[in-house]
N, C-alpha and C positions, 0 to 999 in steps of 0.2 A: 651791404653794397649801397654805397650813395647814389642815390638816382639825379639827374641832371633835369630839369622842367624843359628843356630846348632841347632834348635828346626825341627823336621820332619812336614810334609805337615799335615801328621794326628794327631798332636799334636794340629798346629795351628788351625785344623779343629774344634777341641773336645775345644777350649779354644773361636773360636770364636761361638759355640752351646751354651756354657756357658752364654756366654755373652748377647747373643741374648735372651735365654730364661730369664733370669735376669732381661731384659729388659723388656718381654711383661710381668714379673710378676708385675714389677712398674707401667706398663702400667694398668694392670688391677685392682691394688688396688685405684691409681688414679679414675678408671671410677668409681668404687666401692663408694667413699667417695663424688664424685659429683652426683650422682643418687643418696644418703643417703638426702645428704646437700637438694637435689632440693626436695626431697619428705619431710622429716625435717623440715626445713624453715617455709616453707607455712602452715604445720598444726599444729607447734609451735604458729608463728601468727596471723593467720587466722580463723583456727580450734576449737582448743584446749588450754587450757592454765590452767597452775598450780597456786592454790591458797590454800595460807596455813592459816587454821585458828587463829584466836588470841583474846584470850578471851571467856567468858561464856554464851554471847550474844545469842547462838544459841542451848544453853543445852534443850531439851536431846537428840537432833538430831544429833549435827554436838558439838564436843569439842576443847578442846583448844589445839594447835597443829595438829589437823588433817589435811593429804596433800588430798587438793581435785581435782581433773580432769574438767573442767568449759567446756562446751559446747556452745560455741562461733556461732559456725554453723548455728541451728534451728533457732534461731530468726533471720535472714536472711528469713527465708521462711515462718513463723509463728510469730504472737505474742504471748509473753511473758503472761499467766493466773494465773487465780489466784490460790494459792498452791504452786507455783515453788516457788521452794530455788533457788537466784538467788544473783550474783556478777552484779558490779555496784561501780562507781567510786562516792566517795563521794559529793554531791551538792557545799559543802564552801572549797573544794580540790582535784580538779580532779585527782593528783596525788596518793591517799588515795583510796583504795578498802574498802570495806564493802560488808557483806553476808549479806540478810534478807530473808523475804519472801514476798512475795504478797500476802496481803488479802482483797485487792479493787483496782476497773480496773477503766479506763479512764469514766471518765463521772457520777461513781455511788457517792455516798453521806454515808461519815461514819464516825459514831457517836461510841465515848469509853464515857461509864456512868456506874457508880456502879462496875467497874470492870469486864466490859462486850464489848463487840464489837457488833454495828448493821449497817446494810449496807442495804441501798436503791436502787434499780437497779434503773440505767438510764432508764427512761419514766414511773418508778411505783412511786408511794407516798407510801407504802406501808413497814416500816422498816422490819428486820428481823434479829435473832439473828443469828450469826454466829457462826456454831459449830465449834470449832476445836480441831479435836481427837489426834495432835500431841503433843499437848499441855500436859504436866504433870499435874495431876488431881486438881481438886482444885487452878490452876494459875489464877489470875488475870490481866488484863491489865491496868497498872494504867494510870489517866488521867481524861482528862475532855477534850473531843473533839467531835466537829462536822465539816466537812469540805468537801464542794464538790469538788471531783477532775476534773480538765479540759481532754480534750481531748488526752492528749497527757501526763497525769499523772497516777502515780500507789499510793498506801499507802503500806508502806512497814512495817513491824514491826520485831523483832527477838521473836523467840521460848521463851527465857525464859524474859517473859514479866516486869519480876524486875528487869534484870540487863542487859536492850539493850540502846543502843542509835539508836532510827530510826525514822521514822516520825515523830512521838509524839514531838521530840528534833528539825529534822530539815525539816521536813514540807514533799509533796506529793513529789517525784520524777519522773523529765521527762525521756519519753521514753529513749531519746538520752544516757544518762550516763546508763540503762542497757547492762552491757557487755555478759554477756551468764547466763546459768543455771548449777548446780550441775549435774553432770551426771556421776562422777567414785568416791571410796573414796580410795585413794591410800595407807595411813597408818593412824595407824597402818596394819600391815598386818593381823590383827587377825578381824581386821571389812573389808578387802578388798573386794570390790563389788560395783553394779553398787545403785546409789541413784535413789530410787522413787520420781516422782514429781507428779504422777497422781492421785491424791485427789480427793475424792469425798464432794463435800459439801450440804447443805440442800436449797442454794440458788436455 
């Protein structure tokens, strides 16, 4: 700041108040944007994470274009059940995301016949049909499959069971590649709210 030698004491005063306050306001937008960034950051990658849909895969739940909110968190402290709508990096391209659902857990045994889904819990011999009310009436699952999953496998399938590509295409999925579960549906705005994953099933 060039000072003026004709300028009075209390000019210079009121000009160095100025300046001073100018300062702590940089000062404080500064802290402002690094307390954003540190809180930001981490539940950008850590937390939470945007996934936007693509394709019919998952009709009549989740559409083509919906921005979804994925809950990265929980499974950290829980395992992944059966029911959750869940993200997960593709098996033949880990760069590649994909939505499905879970509807067999590590260890059980299941079979698609006649258009139907049956799943054997780990240590029963005992199959059983699996209901699922999310399902549009009348969907079939097409296929011819039987296949025990390991320990550390899920079977993953999409809602609308003619037009997915998921297990049935590329086999059981390891734990490892699930990334989190559906938990917010951010747009459209007119569906905005939080996604159920808590299914009741007849197993």
């Amino acid at each position: 700041m060039n000072l003026d030698k004709n300028q009075k004491p209390k000019e210079l005063e009121e000009n160095l108040t100025v300046g001073k306050q100018a300062a702590v306001f940089v000062w404080e937008i500064f802290k402002v944007v690094v307390i954003s960034l540190a809180i930001i950051i981490p539940v950008r990658y850590f937390i939470i994470k945007p996934f936007y849909v693509k394709g019919a895969s998952m009709e009549p739940n989740f559409y083509d274009r919906e921005y979804l909110i994925i809950n990265e968190i929980s499974y950290y402290f829980e395992t992944p059940i059966r029911g959750d709508s869940v993200v997960f990096r593709y098996p033949y391209d880990p760069n590649q995301y994909f939505i499905k659902r879970i509807v067999a857990m590590p260890g059980e045994k299941i079979k698609i016949s006649d258009g139907k889904v049956f799943i054997t819990k780990s240590g029963q011999t005992e199959e059983v049909l699996l209901e699922e009310d999310y399902l549009l009436p009348a969907m079939k699952t097409l296929g011819d499959v039987e296949v025990e999953l390991a320990l550390d496998e899920y079977y993953l399938l999409g809602d609308n069971r003619l037009a997915s590509l998921d297990s049935r295409a590329f086999g059981p999925v390891k734990r490892e590649y699930i990334i989190g579960k559906t938990l917010l549906r951010g747009w459209p705005l007119n569906q905005f709210g939080l996604v159920g994953n808590d299914l009741e099933y007849n197993l």
